[in-house]
C-alpha positions in Angstrom: 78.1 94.9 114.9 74.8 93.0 114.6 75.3 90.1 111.6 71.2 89.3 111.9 69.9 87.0 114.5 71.3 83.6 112.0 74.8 84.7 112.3 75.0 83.0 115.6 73.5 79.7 114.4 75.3 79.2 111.2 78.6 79.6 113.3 77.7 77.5 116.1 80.4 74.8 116.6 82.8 75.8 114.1 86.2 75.6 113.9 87.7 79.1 112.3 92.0 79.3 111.6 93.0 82.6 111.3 96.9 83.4 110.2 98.9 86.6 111.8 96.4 86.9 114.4 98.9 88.3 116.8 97.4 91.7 116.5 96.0 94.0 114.1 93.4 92.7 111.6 93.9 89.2 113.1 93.3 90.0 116.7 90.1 91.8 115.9 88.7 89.3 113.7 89.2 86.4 116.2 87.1 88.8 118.8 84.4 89.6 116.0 83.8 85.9 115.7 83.7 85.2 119.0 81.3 88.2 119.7 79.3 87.2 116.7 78.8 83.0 117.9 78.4 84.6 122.0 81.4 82.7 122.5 80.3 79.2 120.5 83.2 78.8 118.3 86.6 77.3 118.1 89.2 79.5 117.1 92.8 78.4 116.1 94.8 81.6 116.3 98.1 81.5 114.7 100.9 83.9 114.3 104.9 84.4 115.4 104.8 86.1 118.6 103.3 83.1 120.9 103.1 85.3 123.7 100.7 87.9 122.0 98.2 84.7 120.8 98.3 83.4 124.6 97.0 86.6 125.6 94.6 87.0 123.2 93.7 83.6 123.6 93.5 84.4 127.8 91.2 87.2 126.8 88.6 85.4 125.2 88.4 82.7 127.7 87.9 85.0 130.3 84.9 87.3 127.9 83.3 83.5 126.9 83.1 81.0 129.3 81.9 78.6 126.3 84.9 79.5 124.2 87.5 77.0 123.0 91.0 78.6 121.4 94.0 76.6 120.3 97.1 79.4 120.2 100.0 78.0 118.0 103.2 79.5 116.9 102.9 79.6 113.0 104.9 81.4 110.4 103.6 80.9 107.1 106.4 81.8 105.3 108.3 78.7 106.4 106.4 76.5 103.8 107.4 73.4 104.9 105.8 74.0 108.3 102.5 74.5 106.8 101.7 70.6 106.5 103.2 69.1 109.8 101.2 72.1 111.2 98.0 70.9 109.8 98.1 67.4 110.0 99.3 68.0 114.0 96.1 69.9 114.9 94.7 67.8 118.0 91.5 66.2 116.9 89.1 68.9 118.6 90.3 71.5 116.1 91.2 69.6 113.4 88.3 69.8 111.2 88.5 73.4 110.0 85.6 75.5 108.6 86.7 78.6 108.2 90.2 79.8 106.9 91.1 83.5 107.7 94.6 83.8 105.4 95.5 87.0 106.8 99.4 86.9 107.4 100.9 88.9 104.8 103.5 92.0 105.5 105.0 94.9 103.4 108.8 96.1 103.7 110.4 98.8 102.6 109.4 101.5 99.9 111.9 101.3 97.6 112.2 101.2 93.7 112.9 98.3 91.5 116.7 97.7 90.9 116.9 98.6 94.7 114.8 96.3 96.3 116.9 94.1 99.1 116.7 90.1 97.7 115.7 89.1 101.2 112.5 91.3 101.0 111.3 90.3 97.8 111.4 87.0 99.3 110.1 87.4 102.7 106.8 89.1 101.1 106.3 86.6 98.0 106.7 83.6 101.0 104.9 85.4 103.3 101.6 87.3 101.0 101.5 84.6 98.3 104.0 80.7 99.2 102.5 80.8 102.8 98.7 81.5 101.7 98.6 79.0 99.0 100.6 76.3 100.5 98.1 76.5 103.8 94.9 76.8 101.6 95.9 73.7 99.7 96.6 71.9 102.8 92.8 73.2 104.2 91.2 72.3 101.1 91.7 68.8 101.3 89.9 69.2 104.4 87.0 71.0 102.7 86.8 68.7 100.1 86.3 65.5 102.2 82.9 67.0 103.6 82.1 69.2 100.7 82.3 72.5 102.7 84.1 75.3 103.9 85.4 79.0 103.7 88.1 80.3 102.6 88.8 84.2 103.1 91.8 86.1 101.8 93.0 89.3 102.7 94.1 90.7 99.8 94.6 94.6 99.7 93.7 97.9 97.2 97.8 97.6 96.4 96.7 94.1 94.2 94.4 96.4 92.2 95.9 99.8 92.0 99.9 99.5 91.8 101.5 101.9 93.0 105.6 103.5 92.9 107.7 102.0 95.4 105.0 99.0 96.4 106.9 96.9 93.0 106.6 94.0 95.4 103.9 94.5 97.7 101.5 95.1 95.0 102.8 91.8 93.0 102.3 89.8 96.2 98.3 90.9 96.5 98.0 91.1 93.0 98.7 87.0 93.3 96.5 86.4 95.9 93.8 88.2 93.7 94.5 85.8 90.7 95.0 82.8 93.4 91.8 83.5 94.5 90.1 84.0 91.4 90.9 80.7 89.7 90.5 79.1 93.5 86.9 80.1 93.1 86.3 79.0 89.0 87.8 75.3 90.1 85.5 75.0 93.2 82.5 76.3 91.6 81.0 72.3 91.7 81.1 72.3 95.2 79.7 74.0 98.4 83.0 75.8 99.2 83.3 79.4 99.9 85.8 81.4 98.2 85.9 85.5 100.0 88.6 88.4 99.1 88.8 91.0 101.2 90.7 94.2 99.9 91.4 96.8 102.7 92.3 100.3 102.0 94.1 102.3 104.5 93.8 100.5 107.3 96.0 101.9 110.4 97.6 98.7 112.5 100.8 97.5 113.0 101.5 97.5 109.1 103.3 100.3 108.4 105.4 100.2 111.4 106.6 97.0 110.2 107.0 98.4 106.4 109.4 101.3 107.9 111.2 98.5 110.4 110.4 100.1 113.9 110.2 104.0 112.8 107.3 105.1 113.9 107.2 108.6 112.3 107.4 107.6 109.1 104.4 104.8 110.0 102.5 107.4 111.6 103.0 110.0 108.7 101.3 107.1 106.2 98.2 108.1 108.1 98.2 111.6 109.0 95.6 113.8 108.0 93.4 111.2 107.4 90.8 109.5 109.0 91.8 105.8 108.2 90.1 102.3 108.7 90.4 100.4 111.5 91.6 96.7 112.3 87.8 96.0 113.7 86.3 97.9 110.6 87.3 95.4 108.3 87.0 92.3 110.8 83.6 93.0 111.0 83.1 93.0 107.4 85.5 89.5 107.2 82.4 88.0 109.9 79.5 89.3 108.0 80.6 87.4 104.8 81.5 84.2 106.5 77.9 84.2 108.4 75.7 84.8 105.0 73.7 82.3 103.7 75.9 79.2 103.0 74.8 79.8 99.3 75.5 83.3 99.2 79.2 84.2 97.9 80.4 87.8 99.0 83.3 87.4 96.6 85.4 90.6 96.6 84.7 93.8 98.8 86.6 96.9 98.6 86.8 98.3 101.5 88.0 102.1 101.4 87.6 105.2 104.7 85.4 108.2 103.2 88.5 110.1 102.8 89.7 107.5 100.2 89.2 106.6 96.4 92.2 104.9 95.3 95.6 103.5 96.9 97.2 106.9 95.6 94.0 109.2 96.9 93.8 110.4 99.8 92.2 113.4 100.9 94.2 115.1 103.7 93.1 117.9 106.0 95.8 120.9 106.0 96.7 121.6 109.2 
């Protein structure tokens, strides 16, 4: 995608974290950045699965000579790893610019009174405990020089609720608010505040909603043409390189065959 011929210069240099980039929307916005800078960035690249990161991480190196990546196993739901994390950051990628908060999962589709405990938990410490306890740790960074963007991947399930997404929906829901008050508070300052609210999107998600079984993953998309992981990085990199005034605060992002998180239009076959 071509950002305009600035995009390159108003990323030069910078240092860009971005959560759950293992694969999926993640993955494709650490190689949208990279295209978008030619390579002049510094990417932290965080996730659980330390092997998929050093790949990525192998990847880019070998497309940019220029590049510099910093892979580190992260799981954002383990709040009290957030701060050791940041505060252990060697000094060449320490002083952040750009926060990509997109770690955040769904499980299950069941109905309240029948949710398991341990999945309400692992969403609400993973969608909403992780995000906020790693912004607040970034912000203090951001505050010190007055600067800095924040991006959260929030999701059409925190605007349209829908049956059997009870928690899902609460956990984007959250970061919606989160974000919203995030962006009142900072409004005396020169620090970005971006939501980003995919539709269907077809990545790893659903496979990880439905615990491994890929039919049902692959049913959530069938008949449709859905989004991709690299449709909505692209659209994550285009806000991020806009005028350091200019505030692309929410963005709805929906495939032409969508109109709600319920709406679909499916071909018969």
């Amino acid at each position: 995608m071509s950002y305009g011929g600035k995009a390159a210069e108003r990323l030069s240099g910078k240092t860009i974290l971005i959560t759950g980039a293992s694969a999926g929307i993640g993955e494709a916005t650490a190689r949208e950045f990279a295209a978008a800078a030619n390579g002049n960035v510094k990417l932290v690249l965080t996730a659980r699965r330390k092997e998929k990161l050093d790949s990525l991480a192998e990847s880019l190196k070998l497309e940019y000579s220029n590049i510099k990546v910093l892979p580190v196993t992260l799981d954002v739901s383990d709040v009290l790893s957030i701060e050791p994390f940041v505060n252990g950051l060697p000094t060449e990628f320490a002083d952040i610019d750009v926060l990509i908060n997109n770690a955040g999962l769904a499980l299950g589709r069941d109905e309240v009174g029948s949710i398991d405990a341990k999945d309400i938990a692992t969403m609400f410490n993973t969608n909403v405990l992780g995000l906020i306890t790693l912004t607040q740790a970034v912000l203090r960074i951001y505050k010190a020089k007055n600067s800095g963007d924040i991006v959260n991947l929030g999701s059409i399930a925190g605007r349209d609720p829908y049956p059997g997404g009870g928690i899902y929906c609460a956990t984007k829901a959250s970061v919606k608010s989160f974000s919203h008050v995030l962006r009142k508070e900072l409004i005396s300052t020169k620090i970005r505040v971006l939501e980003v609210d995919p539709g269907n999107v077809e990545t790893e998600f659903s496979q990880i909603r439905f615990r491994g079984d890929k039919d049902k993953a692959k049913a959530v998309y069938a008949g449709t043409e859905p989004l991709l992981a690299e449709d909505i990085a692209e659209i994550i990199v285009f806000g991020v390189t806009r005028k350091q005034k200019t505030v692309i605060a929410e963005t709805l992002v929906f495939s032409t065959n969508q109109a709600s998180a319920s709406h679909l239009y499916r071909e018969q076959s």
